[in-house]
N, C-alpha and C positions, 0 to 999 in steps of 0.2 A: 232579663227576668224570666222570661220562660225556658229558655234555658237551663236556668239553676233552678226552675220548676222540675222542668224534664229530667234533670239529673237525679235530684232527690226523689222522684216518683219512683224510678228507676232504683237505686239505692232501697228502699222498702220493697220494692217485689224480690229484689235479688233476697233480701234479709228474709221474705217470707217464705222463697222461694228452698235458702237455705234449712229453715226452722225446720221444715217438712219434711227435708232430707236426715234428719236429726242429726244436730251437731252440740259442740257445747259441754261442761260437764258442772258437777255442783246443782243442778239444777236449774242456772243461770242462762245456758245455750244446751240444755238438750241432755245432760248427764243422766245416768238413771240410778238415783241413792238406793243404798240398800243400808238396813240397820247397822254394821258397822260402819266407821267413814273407812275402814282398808279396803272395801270392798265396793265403794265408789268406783265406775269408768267414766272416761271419758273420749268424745269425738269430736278431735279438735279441728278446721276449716284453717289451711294456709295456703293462700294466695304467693304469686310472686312476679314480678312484668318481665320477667324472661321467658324464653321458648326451650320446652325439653333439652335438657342437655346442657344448659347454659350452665354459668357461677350461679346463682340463685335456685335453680332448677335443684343442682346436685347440692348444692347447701341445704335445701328445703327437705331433698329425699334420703340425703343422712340422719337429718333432726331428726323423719320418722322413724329411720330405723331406730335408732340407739333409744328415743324412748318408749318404743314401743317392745322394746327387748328389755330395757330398766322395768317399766315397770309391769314385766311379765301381763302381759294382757289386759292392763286396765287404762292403758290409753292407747286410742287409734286416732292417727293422723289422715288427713285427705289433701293431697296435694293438689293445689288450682293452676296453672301456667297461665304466662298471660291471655288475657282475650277469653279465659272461661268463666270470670267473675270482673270483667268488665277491665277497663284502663287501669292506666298507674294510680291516676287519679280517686277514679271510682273503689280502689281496692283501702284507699288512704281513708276516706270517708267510712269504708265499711269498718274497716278497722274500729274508727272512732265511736262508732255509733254503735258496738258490739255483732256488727253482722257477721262477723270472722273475729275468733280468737286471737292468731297468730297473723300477722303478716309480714313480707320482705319487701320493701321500698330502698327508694336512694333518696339523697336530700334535694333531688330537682324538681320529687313528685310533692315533697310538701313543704317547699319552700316558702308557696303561697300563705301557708296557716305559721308557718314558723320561717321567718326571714334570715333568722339568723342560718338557714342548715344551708345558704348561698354558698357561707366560706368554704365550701370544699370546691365552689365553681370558680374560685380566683387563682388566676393562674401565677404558676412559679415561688407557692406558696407553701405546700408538702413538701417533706424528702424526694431527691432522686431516685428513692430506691424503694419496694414494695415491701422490705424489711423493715425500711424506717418508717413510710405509711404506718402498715400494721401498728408497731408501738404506740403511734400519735395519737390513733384511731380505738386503742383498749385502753393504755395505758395514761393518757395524756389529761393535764386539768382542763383543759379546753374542752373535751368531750364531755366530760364531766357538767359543765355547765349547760352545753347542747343539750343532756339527757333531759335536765330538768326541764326546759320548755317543753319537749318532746311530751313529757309527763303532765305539765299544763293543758297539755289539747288531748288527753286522753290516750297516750300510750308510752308504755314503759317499753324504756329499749334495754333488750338483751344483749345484744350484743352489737358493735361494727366490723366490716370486712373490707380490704380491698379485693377487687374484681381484675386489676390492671391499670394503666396508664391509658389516658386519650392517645389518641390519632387524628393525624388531619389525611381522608381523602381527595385527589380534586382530579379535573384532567389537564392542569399542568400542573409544575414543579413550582411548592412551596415552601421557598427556604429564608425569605424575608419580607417585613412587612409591607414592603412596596407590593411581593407577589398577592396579597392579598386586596391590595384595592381594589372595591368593586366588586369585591369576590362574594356571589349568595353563595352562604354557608349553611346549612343544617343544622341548628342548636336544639336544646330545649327553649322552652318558652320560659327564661328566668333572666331577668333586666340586670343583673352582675354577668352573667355565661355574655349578655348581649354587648354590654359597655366593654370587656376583655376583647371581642372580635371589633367593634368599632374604632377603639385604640388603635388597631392593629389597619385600619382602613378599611374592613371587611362588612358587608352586610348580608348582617343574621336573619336568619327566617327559618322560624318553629314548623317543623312539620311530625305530624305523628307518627311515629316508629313504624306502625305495622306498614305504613303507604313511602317511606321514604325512599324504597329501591325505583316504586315507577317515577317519584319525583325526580331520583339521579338522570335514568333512564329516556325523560319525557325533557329534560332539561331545565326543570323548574326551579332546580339549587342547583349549584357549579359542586357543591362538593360536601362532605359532612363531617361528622367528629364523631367519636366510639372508641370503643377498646378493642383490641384485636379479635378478639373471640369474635364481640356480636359484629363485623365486619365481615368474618367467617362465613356466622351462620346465617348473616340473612344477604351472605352473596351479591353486595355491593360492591366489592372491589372486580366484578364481571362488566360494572358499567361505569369505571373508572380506570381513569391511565397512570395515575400517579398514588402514592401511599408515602405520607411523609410520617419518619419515626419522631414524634414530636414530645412526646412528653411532658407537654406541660400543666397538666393536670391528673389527679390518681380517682378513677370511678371506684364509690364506695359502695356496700348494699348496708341494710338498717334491718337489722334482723327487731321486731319489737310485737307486744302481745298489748290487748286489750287492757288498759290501767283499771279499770275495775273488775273487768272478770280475773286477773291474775292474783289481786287482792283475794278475791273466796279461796282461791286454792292453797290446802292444807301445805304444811312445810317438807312433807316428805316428797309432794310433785312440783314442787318450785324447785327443789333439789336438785331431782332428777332433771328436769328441766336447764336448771344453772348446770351441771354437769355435763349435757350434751352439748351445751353453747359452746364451751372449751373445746372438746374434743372438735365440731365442726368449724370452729374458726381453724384449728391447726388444718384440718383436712383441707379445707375450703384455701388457705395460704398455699398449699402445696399442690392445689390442681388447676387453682388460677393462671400460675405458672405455668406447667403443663398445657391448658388448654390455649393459652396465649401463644405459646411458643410453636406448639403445632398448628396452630390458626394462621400462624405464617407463612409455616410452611407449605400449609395447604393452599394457603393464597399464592403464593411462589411457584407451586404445582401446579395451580388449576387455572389459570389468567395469566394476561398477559402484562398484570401493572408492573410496573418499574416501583422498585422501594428505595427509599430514598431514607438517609437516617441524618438529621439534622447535630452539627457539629457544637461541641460546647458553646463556640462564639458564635454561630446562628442563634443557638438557642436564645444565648444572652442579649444578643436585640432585641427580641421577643420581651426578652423580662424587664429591659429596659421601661416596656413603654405599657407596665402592671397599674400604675396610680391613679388613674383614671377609675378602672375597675374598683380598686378597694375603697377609693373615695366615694362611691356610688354606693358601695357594700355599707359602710359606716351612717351615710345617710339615711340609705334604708331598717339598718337597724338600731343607731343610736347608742347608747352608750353599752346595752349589751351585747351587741354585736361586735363593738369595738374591743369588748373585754377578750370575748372568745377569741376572736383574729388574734389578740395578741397576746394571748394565752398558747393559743397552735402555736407560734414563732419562737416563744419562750422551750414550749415542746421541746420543736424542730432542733432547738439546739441545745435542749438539755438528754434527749434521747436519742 
């Protein structure tokens, strides 16, 4: 209870904190109307839990450029990285509450308020491929259904992205689920991500992003899961001996705005808005790639881990021993959850 005291106190200073910074447009968060509405600006607050440079960073620092060049000066963007407006969590709430217009989440961060956005934590469930992700992820009716909950708690989502495929670190070699018995993993804190590793023998333990490298380091998890990139950048594979290419899972980011504040805004800045969404998903698909592929190789360069790329039939024990996981999935979310799950898989194999 004082907890989710402290949280929420916290969440209001932050919002007061921001107000005075002036953010917001319409008048709603901070805009400054002038007699015509073409001559309305705005100062829009976007948050994201990555660190400079990351997928979400440069997803977040294109949005502003393009619409801050669309709409010739009348909207300016402030980029937050993680940790300057608080956790993944704390940024999820501000969102809701209108402390920030814009934010970038994944469905781990608000899986709590919406149950159903687990299904991207079930493993061997997306394409192989970050081509077919993509499609699932824009094009697909399952997403479609995701949005609307999203829309229920207060935000409209613009857009989805993939970021990359998981990875399993550890300091040994992880190529079957026997290697994982007994194995402390690093998850997120989402009881679908937990029942996927306990299937598998393994026990999960949530630790926060920013403190995970002294956890590797100190020995307090054997080993963790990420996408190549943030493995990179927060320089975990320096206190790890093994890198398995595992892929059974595809990290997605949640680009989405305030569900009321997006409603004031006239239709020529939703436009502009929808218009850069496209353009930074392509961009964002194309340096995903890119950053992952050289995060390898900088891991290759820079350490001394052994990588290890797990073969079609490893994999397929892995996916063997899924049912556990989805059956926990479906529990927890009932029969909409079940719809979505099998609405992705209709996707998966219609696109």
């Amino acid at each position: 209870m004082h907890k989710k005291l402290a949280a929420l106190l916290l969440i209001a200073f932050m919002m007061v904190a921001l107000a005075g910074c002036g953010g917001g447009g319409s008048n709603v968060a901070g805009g400054q109307a002038n007699d015509s509405a073409a001559a309305q600006t705005y100062n829009w607050r976007l948050p994201h839990e990555e660190v400079a440079g990351s997928c979400q960073d440069l997803y977040a620092n294109k949005f502003k450029e393009i619409v801050e060049s669309k709409s010739e000066g009348r909207i300016k963007v402030d980029v937050y990285p993680v940790g300057q407006l608080g956790d993944s969590t704390n940024q999820v709430e501000l969102l809701q509450m209108g402390g920030v217009e814009f934010a970038i989440n994944n469905p781990g961060a608000t899986a709590t308020i919406i149950p159903e956005a687990n299904v991207f934590s079930l493993h061997f469930l997306m394409p192989s491929d970050m081509a077919g992700v993509r499609k699932v992820v824009t094009e697909g009716e399952g997403i479609k259904k995701l949005n609307a909950l999203y829309e229920n708690q207060g935000m409209y989502v613009l857009d989805w992205f993939p970021e990359g495929f998981n990875v399993w670190t550890a300091n040994k070699p992880i190529v079957t689920p026997e290697d994982m018995k007994g194995f402390k993993i690093r998850t997120m804190a989402a009881p679908v991500i937990a029942k996927s590793y306990e299937a598998y023998g393994a026990n999960p333990v949530p630790v926060p992003y920013m403190e995970l490298y002294s956890a590797l380091q100190l020995k307090m998890v054997d080993g963790q899961v990420n996408p190549l990139f943030a493995i990179d950048e927060m320089k975990f594979a320096e206190v790890q001996k093994y890198l398995m290419l595992s892929n059974q899972d595809s990290f997605v980011g949640t680009f989405a705005a305030n569900r009321d504040y997006w409603n004031t805004l006239p239709e020529d800045i939703q436009k502009i808005v929808k218009d850069a969404v496209v353009e930074c998903n392509q961009y964002l698909f194309e340096k995903q790639q890119e950053l992952n592929e050289k995060a390898l190789e900088n891991i290759k360069a820079t350490t001394s881990i052994e990588v290890i790329e797990l073969t079609d039939s490893q994999r397929d024990v892995f996916r063997s021993l899924v049912e556990p996981a989805r059956r926990t999935y479906v529990e927890m979310t009932g029969e909409s959850g079940k719809e979505i799950m099998e609405l992705i898989v209709a996707d998966v194999d219609k696109l």
